[in-house]
Every structure is written in structure tokens, then in C-alpha cells.
C-alpha positions in Angstrom: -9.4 -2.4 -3.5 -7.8 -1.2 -0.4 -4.7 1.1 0.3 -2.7 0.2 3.1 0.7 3.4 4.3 2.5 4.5 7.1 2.9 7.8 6.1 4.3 11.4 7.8 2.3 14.5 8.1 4.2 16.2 4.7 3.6 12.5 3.2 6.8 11.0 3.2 7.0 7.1 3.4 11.0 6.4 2.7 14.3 7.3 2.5 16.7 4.6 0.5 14.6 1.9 -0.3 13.5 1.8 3.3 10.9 2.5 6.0 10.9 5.9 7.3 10.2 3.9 11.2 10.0 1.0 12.7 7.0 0.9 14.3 6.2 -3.1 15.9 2.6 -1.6 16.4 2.4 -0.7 12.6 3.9 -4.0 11.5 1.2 -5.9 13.5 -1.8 -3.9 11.9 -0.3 -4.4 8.3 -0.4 -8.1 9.1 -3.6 -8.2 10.4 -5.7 -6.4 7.7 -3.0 -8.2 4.4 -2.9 -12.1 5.9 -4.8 -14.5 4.0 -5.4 -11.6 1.0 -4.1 -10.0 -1.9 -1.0 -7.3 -1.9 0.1 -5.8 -4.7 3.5 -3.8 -4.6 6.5 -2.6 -7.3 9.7 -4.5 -7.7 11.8 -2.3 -5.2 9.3 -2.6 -2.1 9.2 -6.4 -3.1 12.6 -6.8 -2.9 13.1 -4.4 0.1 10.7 -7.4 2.4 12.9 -9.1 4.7 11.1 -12.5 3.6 10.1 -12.7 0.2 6.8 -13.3 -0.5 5.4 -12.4 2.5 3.4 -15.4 4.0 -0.2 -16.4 3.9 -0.6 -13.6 1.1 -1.0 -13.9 -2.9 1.4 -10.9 -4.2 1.2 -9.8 -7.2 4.4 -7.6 -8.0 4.3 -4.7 -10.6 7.3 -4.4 -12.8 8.7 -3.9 -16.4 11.8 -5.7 -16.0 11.2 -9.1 -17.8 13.4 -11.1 -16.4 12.3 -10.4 -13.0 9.7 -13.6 -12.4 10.4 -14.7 -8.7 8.9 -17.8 -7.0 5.5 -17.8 -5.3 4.5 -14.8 -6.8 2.8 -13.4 -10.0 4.4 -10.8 -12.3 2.5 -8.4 -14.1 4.0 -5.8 -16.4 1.2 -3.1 -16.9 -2.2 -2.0 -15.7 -4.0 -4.7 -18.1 -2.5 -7.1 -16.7 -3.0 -6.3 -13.4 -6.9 -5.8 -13.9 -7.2 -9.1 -15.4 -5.7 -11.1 -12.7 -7.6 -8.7 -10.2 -10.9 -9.9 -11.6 -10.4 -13.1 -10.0 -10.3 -11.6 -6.7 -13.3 -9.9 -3.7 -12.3 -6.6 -4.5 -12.5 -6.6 -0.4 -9.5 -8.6 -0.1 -7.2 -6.2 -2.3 -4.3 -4.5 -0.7 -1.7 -1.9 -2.7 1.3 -1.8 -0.6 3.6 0.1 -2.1 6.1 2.0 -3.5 5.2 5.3 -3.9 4.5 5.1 -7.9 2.4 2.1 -7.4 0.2 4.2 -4.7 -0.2 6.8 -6.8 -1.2 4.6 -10.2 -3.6 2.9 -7.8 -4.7 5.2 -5.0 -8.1 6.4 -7.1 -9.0 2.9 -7.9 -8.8 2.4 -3.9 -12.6 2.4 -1.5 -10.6 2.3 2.0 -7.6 3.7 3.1 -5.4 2.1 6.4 -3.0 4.8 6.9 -0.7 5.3 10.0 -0.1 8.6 10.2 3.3 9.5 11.8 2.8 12.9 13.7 6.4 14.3 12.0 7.7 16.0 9.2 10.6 14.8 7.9 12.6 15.1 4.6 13.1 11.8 2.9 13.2 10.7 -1.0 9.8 9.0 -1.6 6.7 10.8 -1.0 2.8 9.3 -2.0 0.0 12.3 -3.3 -2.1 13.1 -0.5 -5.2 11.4 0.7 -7.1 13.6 1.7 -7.1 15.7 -1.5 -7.1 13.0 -3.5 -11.0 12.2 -2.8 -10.9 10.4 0.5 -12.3 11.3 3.6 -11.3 10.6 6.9 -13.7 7.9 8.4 -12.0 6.8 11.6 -8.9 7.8 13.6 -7.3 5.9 17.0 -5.7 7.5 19.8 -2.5 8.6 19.4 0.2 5.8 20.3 4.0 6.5 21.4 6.4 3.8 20.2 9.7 4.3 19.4 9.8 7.8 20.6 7.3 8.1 17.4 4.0 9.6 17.6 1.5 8.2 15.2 -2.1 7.4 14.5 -4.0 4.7 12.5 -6.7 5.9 10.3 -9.3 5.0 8.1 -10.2 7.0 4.9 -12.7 6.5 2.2 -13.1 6.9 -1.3 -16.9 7.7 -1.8 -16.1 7.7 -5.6 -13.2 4.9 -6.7 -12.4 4.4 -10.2 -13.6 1.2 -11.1 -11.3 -1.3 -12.3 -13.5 -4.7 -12.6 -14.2 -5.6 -16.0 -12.7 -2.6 -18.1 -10.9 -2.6 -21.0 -7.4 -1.3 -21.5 
């Protein structure tokens, strides 16, 4: 399974339900490495997509609310259920995307790490643990890239020692 955030320096990713930036590069690397896979996300970062589903994924959508069952997507209500229907899938081709509770439940059970690292601090109301001191280590990092009057980064981090998740029981 695979972790995929834009993130700030003090580890910020939104403010109101929203992206921190809007970063055009960003939104083109999330594409790239989620099309034709699996993302899994929490009911408010599902509802917060400007299309949803997103196209040419599977998503799979984390949420106790049980009357939330939208079209063209599968609902699961705990970790069981979400190991169970992740059995069926390459582990490879496993994206958590969101919010910050679902990247913390999941972060340990994640190898790699696509993080765009935005070279700011900023106060904001939804912060994710850090990566780096939760067991990853950095593997790759681009140039830097200027877009939006926003500095940023995207790097690669992995977990030498993820939690497994295939075949366990609950």
C-alpha cells in the first residue's frame, strides 16, 4: 500500500475541508501515480472531490455513517472491512488519499510515500503525524518547483518495515 500528501513543512494539509494550495503540478502527479488503481479516502475528503468518484480509479471510502453508500464506489465501515476487500488487490496499486485520520490509521501499513512537500509553515486545522519519524526514510527528492508563488518538492519515502495487512485477522 502506498501513501500519497501534499503536505507543509510543520505537516499541515487543510484548512476547512480544503486544500492548503492549488498546485496544477501537484494535481497532475496525484493523477499520474492513482489512475487506473485503488484510492482509499474518509467521507469528508470524498465529498470535498470536485467529481465524485474520481475517474479511472476503484475508491473505496472509509466511513461510519450508514446511510452514506454513494454510486461507483465501495463503503467500508472499519479496518476489517477494508482489509478484506484490500485482499483482492496488488498491494502495488494501493493508494491512501486522505483525510488526515485515514493517513494516520493507515500510514504504518504504507511501503512508499509520494509526498509534495510545500516549503511553508502555515497554521491550518488538519495536520497528518510526520513521516519521517514515523519509520520512513527519504528515498528520493526533485528539484524544487515555483508555482503559485508556492515553493514545493515531490518526494519519495519508504517504509523499510510496514505493518502487514494481507491476510490478518481482525
Amino acid at each position: 500500500m502506498n501513501l500519497i500528501v501534499a503536505v507543509t513543512k510543520n505537516n499541515a494539509i487543510g484548512k476547512n475541508n480544503k486544500l492548503l494550495f492549488h498546485l496544477p503540478s501537484d494535481l497532475k502527479y496525484f493523477k499520474s501515480k492513482t489512475i487506473n488503481n485503488v484510492i482509499i479516502m474518509g467521507k469528508t475528503t470524498y465529498l470535498s472531490l470536485p467529481k465524485c468518484p474520481l475517474p479511472n480509479r476503484t475508491t473505496i471510502v472509509m466511513s461510519k455513517d450508514m446511510l452514506f453508500n454513494p454510486p461507483n464506489t465501495i463503503v467500508v465501515r472499519n479496518l476489517k472491512e477494508l482489509f478484506k476487500i484490500l485482499n483482492n488487490y496488488d498491494d502495488d496499486s494501493i493508494y491512501v488519499c486522505g483525510g488526515a485520520s485515514i493517513y494516520n490509521l493507515l500510514m504504518d501499513y504504507c511501503k512508499v510515500a509520494y509526498v509534495t512537500v510545500v516549503d511553508e509553515i502555515i497554521s491550518a486545522d488538519t495536520y497528518i503525524r510526520d513521516i519521517e519519524k514515523s519509520g520512513f526514510r527519504l528515498e528520493s527528492s526533485s528539484d524544487p518547483f515555483l508555482e503559485n508563488g508556492h515553493i514545493f518538492r515531490f518526494k519519495t519515502f519508504v517504509n523499510n518495515n510496514p505493518k502487514k495487512f494481507q491476510n490478518i485477522e481482525i
